[in-house]
C-alpha positions as CSV (number, residue, x, y, z in Angstrom):
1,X,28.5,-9.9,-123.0
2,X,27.7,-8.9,-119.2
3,X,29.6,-5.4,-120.2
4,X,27.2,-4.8,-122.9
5,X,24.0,-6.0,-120.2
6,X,25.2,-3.2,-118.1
7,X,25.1,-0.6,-120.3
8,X,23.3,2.6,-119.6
9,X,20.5,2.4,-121.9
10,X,19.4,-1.1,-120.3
11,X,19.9,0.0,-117.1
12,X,16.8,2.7,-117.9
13,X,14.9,-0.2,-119.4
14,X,15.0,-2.1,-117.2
15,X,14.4,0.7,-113.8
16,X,11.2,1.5,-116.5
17,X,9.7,-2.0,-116.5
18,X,10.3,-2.3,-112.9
19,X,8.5,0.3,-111.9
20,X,5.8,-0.8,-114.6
21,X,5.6,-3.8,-112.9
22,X,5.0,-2.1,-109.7
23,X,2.4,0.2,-110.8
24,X,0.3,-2.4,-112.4
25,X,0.7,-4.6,-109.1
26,X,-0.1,-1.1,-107.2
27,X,-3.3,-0.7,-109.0
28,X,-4.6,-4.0,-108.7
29,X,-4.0,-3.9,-104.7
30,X,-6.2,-0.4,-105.1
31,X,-8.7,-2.0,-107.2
32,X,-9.2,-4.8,-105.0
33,X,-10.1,-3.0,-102.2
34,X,-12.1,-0.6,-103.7
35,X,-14.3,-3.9,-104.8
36,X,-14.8,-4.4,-100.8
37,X,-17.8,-3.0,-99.5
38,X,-17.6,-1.3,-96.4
39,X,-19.0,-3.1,-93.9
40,X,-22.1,-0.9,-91.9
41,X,-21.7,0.1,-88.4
42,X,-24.6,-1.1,-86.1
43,X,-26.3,1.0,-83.8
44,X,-29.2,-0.2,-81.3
45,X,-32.2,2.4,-81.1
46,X,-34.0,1.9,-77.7
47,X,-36.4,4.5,-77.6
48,X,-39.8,4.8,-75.6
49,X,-42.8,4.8,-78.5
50,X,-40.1,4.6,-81.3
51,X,-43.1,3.2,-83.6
52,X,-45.5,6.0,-82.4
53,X,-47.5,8.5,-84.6
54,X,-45.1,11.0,-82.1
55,X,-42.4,9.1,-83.3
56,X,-42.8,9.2,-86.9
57,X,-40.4,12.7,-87.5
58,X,-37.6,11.1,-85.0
59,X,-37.7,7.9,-87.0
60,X,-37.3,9.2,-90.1
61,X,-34.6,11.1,-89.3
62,X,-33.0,8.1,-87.6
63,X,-33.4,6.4,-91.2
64,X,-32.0,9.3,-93.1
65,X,-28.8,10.0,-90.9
66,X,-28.4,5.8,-91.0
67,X,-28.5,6.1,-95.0
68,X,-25.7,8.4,-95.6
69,X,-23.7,7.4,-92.8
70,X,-23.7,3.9,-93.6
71,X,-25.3,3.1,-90.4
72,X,-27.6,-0.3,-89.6
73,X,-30.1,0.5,-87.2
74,X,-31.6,-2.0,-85.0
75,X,-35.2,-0.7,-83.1
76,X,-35.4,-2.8,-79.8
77,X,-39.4,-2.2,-78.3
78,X,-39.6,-4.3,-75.9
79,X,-38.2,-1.6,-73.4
80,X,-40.1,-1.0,-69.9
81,X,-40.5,2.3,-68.6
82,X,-38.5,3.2,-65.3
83,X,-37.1,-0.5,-64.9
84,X,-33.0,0.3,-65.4
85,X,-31.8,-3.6,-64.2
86,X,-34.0,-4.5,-67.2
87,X,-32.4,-1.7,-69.3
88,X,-29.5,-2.7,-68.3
89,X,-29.5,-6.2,-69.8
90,X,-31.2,-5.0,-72.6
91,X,-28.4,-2.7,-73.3
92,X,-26.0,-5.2,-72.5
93,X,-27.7,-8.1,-75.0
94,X,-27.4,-5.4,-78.0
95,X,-23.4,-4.7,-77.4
96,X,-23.3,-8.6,-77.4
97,X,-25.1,-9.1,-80.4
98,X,-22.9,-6.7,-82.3
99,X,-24.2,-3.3,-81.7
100,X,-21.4,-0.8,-82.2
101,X,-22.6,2.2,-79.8
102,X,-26.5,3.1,-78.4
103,X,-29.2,5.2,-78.6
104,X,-31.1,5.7,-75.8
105,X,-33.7,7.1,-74.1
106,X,-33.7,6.7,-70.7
107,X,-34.9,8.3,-67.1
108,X,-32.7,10.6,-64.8
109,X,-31.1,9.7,-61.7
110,X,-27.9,8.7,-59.9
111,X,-28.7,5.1,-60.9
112,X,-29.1,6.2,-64.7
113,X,-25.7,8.1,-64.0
114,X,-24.0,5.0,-62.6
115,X,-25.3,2.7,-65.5
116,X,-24.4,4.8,-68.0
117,X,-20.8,5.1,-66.9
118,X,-20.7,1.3,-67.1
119,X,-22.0,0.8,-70.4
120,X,-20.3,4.1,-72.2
121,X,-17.0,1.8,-71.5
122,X,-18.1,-0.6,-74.0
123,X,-19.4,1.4,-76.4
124,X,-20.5,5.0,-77.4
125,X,-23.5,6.2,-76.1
126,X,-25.8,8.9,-77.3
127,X,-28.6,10.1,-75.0
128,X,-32.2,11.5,-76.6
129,X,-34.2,13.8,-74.3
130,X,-32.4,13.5,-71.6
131,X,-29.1,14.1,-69.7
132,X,-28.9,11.2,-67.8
133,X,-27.6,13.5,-64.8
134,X,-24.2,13.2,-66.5
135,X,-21.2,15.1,-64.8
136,X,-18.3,16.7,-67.2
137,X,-16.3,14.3,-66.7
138,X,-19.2,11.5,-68.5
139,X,-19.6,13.7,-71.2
140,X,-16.5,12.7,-73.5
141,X,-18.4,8.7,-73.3
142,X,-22.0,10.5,-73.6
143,X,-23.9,12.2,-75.6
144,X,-26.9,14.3,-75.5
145,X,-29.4,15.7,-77.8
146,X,-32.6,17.1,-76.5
147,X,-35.0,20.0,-77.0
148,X,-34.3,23.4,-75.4
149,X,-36.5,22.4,-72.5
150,X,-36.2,26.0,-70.2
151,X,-37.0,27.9,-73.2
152,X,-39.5,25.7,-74.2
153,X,-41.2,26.0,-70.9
154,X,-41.2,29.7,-70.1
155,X,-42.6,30.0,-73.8
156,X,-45.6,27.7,-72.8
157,X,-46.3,30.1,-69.9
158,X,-45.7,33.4,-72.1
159,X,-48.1,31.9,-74.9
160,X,-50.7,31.0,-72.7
161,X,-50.4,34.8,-71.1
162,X,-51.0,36.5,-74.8
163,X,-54.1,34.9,-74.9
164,X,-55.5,36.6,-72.1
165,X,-53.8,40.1,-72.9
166,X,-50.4,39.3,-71.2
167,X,-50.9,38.3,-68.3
168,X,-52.2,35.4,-66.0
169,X,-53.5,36.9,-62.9
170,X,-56.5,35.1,-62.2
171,X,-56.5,32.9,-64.8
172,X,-57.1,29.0,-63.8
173,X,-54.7,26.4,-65.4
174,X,-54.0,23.0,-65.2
175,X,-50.7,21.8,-66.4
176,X,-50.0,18.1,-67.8
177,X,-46.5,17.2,-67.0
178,X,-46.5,13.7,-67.8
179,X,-43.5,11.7,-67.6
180,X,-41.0,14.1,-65.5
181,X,-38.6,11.1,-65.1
182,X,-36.4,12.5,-67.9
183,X,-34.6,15.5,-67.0
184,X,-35.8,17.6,-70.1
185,X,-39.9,16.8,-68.7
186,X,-38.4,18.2,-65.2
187,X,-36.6,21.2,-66.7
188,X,-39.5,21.8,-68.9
189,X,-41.8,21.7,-65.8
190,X,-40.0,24.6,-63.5
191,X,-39.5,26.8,-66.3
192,X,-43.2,27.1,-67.3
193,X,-44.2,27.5,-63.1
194,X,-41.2,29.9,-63.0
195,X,-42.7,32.0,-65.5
196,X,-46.2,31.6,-64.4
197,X,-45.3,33.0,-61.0
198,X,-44.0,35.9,-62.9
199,X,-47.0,36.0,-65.3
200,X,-49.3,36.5,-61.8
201,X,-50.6,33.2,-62.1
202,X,-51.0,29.8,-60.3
203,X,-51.4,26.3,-60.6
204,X,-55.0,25.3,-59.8
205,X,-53.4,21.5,-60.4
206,X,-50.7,20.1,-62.1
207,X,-50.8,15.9,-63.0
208,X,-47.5,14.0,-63.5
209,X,-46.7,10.0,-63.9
210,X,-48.3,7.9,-66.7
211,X,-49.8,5.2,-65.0
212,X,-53.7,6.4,-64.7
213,X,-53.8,9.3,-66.0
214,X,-56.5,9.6,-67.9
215,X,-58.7,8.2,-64.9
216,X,-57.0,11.0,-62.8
217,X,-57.4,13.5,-65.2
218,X,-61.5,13.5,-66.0
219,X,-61.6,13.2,-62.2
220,X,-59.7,16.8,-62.1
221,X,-61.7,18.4,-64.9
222,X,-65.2,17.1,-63.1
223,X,-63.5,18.4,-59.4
224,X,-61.7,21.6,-60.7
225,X,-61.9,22.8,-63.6
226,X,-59.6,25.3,-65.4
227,X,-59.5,27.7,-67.9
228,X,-56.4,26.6,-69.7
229,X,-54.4,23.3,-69.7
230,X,-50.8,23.1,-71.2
231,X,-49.5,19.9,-71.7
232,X,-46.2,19.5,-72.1
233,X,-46.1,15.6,-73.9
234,X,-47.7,14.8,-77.6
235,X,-49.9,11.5,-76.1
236,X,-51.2,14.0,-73.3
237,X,-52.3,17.1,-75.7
238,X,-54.0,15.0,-77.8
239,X,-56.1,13.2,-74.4
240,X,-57.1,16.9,-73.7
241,X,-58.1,17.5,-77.2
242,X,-60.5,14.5,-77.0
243,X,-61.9,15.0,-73.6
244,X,-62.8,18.5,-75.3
245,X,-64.4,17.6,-78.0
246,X,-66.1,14.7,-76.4
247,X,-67.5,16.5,-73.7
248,X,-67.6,20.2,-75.3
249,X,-65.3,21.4,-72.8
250,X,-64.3,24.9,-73.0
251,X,-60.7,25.5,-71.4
252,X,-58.2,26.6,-74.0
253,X,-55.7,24.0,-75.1
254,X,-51.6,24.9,-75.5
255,X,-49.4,21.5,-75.6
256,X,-46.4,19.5,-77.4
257,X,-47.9,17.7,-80.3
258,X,-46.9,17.2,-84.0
259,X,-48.6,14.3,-84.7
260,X,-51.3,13.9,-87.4
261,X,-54.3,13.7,-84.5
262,X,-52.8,16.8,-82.9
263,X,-52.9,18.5,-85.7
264,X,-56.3,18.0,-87.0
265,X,-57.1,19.2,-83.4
266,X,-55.5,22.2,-84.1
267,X,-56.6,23.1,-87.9
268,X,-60.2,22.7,-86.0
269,X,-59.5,24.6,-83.3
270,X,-60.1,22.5,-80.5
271,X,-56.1,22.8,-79.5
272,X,-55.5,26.3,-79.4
273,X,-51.4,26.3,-80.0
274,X,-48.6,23.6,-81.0
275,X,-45.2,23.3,-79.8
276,X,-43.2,20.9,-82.3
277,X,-39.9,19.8,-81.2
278,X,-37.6,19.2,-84.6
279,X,-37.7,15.4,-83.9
280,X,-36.5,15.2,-87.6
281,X,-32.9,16.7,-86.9
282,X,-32.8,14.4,-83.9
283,X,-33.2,11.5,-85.0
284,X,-30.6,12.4,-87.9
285,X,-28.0,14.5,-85.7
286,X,-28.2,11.0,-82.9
287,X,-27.2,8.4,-85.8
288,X,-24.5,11.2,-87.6
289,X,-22.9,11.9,-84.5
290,X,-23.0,8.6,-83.4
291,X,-20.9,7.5,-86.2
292,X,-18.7,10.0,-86.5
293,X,-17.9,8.3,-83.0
294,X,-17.6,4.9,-84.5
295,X,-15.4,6.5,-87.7
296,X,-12.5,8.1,-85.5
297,X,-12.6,6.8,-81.5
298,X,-10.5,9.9,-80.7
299,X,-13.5,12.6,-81.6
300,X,-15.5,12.4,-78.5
301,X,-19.5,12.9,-78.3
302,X,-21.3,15.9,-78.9
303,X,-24.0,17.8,-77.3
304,X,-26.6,19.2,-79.1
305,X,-29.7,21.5,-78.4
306,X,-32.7,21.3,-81.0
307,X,-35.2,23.8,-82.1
308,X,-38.7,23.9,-81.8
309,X,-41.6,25.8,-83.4
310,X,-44.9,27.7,-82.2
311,X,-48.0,26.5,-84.4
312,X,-51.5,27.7,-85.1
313,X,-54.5,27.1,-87.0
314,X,-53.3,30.4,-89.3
315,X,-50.3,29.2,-90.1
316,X,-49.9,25.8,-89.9
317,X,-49.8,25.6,-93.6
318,X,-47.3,27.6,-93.7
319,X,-44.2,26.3,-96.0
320,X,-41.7,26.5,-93.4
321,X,-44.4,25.0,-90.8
322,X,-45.1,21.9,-93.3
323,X,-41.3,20.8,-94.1
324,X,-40.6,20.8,-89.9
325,X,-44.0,18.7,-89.2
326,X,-43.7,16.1,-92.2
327,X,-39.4,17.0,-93.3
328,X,-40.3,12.8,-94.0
329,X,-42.8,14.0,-97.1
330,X,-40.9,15.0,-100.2
């Protein structure tokens, strides 16, 4: 009996239903954890104005690049300006509450430098606006995506010459530099004087800092007054615009801006020219990165420049004008 067991035709049987067995068992391993949803990755979003009408481009392209790379986003607001032991232990609170890297932006110094060091050890760390006076050696643990602030400045300064036939000799100008803690606002700064100097022009006064500024700024525009302001931050072009319609002010306007005030500024000539930053791609190329990150350890962050576009009353309608200001409208 065992002789005819052994034969070779059951010997094939029996290798096919083994391997039958196998397959089926195979399958339902496959199966199983196909029926397992990926659990998202967390990312904390600590960003000055994230809710802003400046804001509304960068958020929704955190929101999209969170959507198809299976991201959760938490927005933390309760940051304060300049305060990095605060920071700090804000930053620290997200990691403990689960986040799985940051996105931050954040003021330059040798203190940001330090910090940054000691929370890129925990977890990734992209940086928006800013460099965070990184060295090369913090740039495998940090990120950066930002504006092409030098370009961006000495454009300023070359738009405001073609308004006066190329050149700024005797021309008076007042320049709103805002917030120059972040390294981009700083870069963005000695680019446009750079290329004033070389334009033939000067300064007649130039207003950083946040804290009064509005106060300090009618006090310059009843004192000395210009002919042109530039303002390099969306909050502060749309101040100017205001002051100038309220008070029928007659300098020419030239400043960041995007938002829907700013642009309504613009379409009625009050603002003279736009500078939008592609907050959109941002936002989305922070939170894809980011994961990326997150999916393989080993990849190492990127560094990213982003675009930005020169807008006026003739063509802000323009198609390509309208998908960079509202890419969020479909």
């Amino acid at each position: 009996m065992r002789d005819k067991m052994q034969t070779p035709e059951n010997r094939g049987l029996i290798a096919i239903i083994t391997l039958l067995i196998m397959g089926i068992i195979l399958c339902a391993v496959l199966m199983g954890r196909a029926g397992i949803e990926k659990k998202p990755y967390r990312i904390s979003v600590i960003v000055d104005d994230v809710t802003g009408t400046s804001r509304e481009s960068l958020t929704a392209g955190l929101k999209q690049g969170a959507l198809e790379k299976n991201v959760r986003l938490n927005y933390v607001t309760s940051y304060i300006q300049g305060d990095l032991e605060k920071l700090e232990d804000l930053m620290e609170q997200e990691i403990d509450n689960g986040a799985g890297a940051l996105i931050v932006q954040l003021p330059s110094s040798n203190e940001t430098r330090d910090m940054l060091f000691r929370i890129s050890g925990k977890v990734p760390v992209e940086l928006i606006e800013t460099d965070g006076e990184r060295s090369e050696e913090d740039m495998a643990l940090i990120g950066c995506i930002e504006a092409d602030s030098q370009s961006l400045g000495r454009e300023m300064a070359s738009s405001a010459a073609s308004l006066y036939g190329g050149s700024l000799k005797g021309i008076r100008i007042g320049l709103l530099a805002g917030n120059v803690r972040t390294s981009a606002l700083r870069d963005r700064q000695r680019a446009f004087e750079d290329e004033v100097k070389k334009l033939g022009g000067n300064l007649t006064w130039t207003l950083t800092g946040t804290d009064t500024l509005s106060e300090r700024f009618e006090d310059k525009m009843a004192t000395d007054k210009v002919d042109i302001i530039i303002s390099q931050e969306e909050k502060l072009t749309l101040m100017a615009g205001r002051y100038k319609e309220d008070n029928g002010a007659d300098y020419k306007l030239l400043g960041l801006g995007s938002s829907i005030d700013n642009l309504a500024y613009l379409d009625n000539r009050v603002t003279d020219m736009l500078f939008s930053v592609n907050n959109y791609q941002m936002g989305y190329m922070a939170v894809v990165d980011t994961a990326e990150v997150l999916e393989n350890r080993y990849s190492g962050m990127k560094n990213r420049t982003i675009s930005f576009s020169k807008v006026t009353a003739d063509n802000i309608y323009s198609e390509d004008h309208q998908k960079l200001l509202f890419p969020f409208i479909k």
